[in-house]
MDTraj code that builds the backbone (N, CA, C; nanometers):
import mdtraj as md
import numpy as np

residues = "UNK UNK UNK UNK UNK UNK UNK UNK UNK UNK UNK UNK UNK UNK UNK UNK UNK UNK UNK UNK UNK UNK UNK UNK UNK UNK UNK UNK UNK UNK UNK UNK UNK UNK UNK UNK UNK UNK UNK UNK UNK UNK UNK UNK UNK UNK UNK UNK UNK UNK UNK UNK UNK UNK UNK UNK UNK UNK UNK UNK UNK UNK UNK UNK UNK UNK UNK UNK UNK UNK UNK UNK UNK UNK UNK UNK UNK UNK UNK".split()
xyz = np.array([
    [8.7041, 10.4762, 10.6417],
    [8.8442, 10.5091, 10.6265],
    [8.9023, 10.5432, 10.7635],
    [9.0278, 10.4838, 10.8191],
    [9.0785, 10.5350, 10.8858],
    [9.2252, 10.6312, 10.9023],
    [9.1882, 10.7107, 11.0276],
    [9.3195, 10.7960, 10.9929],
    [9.4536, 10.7525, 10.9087],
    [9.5413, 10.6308, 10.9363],
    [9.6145, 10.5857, 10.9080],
    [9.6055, 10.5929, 10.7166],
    [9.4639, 10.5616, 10.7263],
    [9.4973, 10.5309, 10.5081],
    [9.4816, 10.7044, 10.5039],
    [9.4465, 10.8226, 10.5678],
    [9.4696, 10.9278, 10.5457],
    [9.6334, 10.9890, 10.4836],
    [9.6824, 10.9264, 10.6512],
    [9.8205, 10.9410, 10.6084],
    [9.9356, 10.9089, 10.5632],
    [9.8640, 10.8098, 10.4970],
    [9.9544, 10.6919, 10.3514],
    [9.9182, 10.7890, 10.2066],
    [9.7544, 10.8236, 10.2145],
    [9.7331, 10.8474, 10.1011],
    [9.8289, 10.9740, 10.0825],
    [9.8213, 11.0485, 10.1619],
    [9.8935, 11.1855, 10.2026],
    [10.0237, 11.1834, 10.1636],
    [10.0643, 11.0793, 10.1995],
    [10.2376, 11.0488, 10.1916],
    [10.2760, 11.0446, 10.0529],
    [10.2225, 10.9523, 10.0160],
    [10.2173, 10.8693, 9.8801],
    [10.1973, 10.9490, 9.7690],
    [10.0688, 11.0764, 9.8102],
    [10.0748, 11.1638, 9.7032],
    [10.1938, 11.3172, 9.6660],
    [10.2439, 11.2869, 9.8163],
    [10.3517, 11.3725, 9.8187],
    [10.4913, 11.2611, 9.7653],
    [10.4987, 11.1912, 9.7022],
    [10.5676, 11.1126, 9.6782],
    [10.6035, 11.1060, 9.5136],
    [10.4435, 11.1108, 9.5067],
    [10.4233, 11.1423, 9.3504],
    [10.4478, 11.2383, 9.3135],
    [10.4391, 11.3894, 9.3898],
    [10.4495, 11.5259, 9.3532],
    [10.6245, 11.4963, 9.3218],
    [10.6768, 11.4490, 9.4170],
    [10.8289, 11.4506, 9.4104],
    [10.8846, 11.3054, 9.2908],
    [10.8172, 11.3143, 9.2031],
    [10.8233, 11.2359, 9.0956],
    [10.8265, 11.1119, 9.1092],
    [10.8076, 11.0575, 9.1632],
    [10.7819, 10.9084, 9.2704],
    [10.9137, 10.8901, 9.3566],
    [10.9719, 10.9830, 9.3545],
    [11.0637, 10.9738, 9.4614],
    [11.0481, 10.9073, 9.6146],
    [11.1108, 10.8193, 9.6887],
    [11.0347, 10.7866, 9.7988],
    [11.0829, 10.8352, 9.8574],
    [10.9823, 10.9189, 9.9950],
    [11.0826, 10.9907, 10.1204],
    [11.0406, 10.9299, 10.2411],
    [11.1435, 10.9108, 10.2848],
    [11.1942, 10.7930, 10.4234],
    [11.0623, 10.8811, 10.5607],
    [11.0491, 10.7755, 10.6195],
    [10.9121, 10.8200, 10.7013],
    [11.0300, 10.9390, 10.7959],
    [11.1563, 10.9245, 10.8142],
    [11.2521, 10.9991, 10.9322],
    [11.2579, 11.1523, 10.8166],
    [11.2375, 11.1785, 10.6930],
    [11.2484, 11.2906, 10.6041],
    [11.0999, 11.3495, 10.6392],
    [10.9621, 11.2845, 10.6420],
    [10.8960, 11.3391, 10.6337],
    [10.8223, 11.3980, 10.7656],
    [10.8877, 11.3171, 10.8569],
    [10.8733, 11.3554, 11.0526],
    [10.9266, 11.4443, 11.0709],
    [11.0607, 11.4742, 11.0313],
    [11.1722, 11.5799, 11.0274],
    [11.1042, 11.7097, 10.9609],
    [11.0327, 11.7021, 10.8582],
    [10.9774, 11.8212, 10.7628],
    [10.8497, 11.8937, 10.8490],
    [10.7770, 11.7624, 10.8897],
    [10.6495, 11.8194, 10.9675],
    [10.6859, 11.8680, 11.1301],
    [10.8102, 11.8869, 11.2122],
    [10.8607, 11.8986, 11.2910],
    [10.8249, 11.8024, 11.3949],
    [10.8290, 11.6549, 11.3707],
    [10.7561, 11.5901, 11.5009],
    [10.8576, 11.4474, 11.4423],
    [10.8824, 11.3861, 11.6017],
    [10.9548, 11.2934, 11.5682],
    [10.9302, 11.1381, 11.4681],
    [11.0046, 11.0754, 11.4245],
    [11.0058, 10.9812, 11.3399],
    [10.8814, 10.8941, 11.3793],
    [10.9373, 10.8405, 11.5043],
    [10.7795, 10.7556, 11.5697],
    [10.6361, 10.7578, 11.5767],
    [10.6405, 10.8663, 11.6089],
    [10.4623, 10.9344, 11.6048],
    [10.4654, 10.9474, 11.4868],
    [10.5472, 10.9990, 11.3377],
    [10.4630, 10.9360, 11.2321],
    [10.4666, 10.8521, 11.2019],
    [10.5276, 10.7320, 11.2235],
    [10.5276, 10.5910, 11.2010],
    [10.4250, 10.5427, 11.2699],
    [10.3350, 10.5860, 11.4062],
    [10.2684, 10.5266, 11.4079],
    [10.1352, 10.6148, 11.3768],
    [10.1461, 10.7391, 11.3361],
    [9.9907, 10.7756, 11.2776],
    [9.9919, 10.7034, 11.1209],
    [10.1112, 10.6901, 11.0637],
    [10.0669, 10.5646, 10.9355],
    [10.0236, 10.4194, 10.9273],
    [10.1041, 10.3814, 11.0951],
    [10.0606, 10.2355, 11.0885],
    [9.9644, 10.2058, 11.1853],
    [9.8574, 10.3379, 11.2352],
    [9.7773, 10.3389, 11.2966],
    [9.7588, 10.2942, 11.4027],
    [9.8726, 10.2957, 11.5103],
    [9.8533, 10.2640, 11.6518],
    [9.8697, 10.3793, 11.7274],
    [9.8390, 10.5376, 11.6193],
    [9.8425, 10.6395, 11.7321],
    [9.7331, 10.7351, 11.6293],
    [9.6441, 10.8221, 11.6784],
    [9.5542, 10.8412, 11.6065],
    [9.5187, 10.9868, 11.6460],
    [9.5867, 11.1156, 11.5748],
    [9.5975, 11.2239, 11.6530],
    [9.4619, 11.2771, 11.5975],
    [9.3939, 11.3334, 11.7392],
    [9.2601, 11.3823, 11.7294],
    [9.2191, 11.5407, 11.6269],
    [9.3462, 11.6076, 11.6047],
    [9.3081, 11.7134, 11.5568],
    [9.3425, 11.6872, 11.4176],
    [9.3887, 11.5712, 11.3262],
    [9.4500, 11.5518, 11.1905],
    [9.2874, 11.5346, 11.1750],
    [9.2040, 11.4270, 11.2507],
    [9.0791, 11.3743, 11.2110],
    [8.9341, 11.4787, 11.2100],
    [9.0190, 11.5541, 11.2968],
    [8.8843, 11.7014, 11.3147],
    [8.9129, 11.7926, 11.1588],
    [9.0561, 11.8005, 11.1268],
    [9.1104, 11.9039, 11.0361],
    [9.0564, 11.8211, 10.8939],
    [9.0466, 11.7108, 10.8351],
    [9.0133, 11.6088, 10.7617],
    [8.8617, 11.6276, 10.7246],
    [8.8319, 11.6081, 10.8507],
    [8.6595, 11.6029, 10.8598],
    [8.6191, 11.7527, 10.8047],
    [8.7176, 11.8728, 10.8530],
    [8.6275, 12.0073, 10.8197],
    [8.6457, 12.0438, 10.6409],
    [8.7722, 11.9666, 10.5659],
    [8.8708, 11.9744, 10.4772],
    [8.7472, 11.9298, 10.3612],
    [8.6662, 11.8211, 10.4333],
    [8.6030, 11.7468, 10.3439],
    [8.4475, 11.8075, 10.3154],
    [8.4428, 11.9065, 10.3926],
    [8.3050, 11.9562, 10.4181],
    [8.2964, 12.0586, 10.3339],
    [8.4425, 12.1277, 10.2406],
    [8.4550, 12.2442, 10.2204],
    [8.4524, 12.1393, 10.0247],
    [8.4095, 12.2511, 9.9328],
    [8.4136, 12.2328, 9.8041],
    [8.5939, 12.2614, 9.7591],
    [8.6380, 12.1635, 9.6273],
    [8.7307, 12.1971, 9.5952],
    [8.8098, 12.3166, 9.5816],
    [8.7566, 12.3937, 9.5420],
    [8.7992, 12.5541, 9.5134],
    [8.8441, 12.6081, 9.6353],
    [8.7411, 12.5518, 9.7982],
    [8.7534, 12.6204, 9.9109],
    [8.8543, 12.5460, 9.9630],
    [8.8960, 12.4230, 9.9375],
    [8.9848, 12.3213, 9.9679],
    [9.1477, 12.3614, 9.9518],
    [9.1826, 12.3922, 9.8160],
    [9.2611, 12.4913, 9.7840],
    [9.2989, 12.6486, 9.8504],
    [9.2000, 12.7258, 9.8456],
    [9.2196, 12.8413, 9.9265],
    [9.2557, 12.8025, 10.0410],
    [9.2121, 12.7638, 10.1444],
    [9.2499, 12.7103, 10.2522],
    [9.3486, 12.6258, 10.2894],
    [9.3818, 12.5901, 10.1903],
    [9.5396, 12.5482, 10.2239],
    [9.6754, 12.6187, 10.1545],
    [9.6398, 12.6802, 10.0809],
    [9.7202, 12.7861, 10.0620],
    [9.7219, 12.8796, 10.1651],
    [9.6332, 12.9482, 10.2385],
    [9.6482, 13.0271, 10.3595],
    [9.7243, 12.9748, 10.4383],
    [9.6991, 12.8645, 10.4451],
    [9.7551, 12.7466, 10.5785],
    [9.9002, 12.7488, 10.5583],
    [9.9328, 12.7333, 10.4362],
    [10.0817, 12.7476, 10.3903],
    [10.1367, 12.8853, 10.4150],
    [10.0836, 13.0040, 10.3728],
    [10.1151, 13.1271, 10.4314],
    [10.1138, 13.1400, 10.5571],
    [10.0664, 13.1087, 10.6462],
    [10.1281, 13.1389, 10.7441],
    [10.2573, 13.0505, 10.8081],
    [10.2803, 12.9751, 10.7331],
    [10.4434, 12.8908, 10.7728],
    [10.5196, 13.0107, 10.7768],
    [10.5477, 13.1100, 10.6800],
    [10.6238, 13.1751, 10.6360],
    [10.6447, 13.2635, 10.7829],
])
top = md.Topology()
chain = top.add_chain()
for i, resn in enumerate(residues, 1):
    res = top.add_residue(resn, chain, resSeq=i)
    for name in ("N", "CA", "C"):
        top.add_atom(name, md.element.get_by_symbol(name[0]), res)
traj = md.Trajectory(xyz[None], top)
């Protein structure tokens, strides 16, 4: 798998959360604070940011339950 089908699958399932609503790659660059381009190209995989693939790799190492906790923290500290 490469990064890129990471961040399709990613997209796509946030897509579904929003009832299959589609959100424009410039809505979801805008949300993650980084410009339109760089996520256009970490989806169409001609840019491949090293810490999505480190954060992925540790995400996957952890059991569901810990998967959850940990991103709920992750979300608390947005706030």
């Amino acid at each position: 798998m490469q990064i890129n089908d990471l961040f399709n699958i990613l997209h796509n399932s946030l897509e579904s959360k929003n009832n299959g609503k589609k959100i424009s790659l410039k809505d979801m660059a805008a949300s993650l604070g980084i410009s339109m381009r760089t996520y256009q190209d970490w989806k169409l995989g001609r840019a491949k940011p090293q810490a999505a693939i480190a954060v992925m790799e540790m995400l996957g190492r952890l059991e569901d339950d810990e998967i959850i906790r940990a991103v709920r923290k992750i979300n608390k500290l947005k706030d």
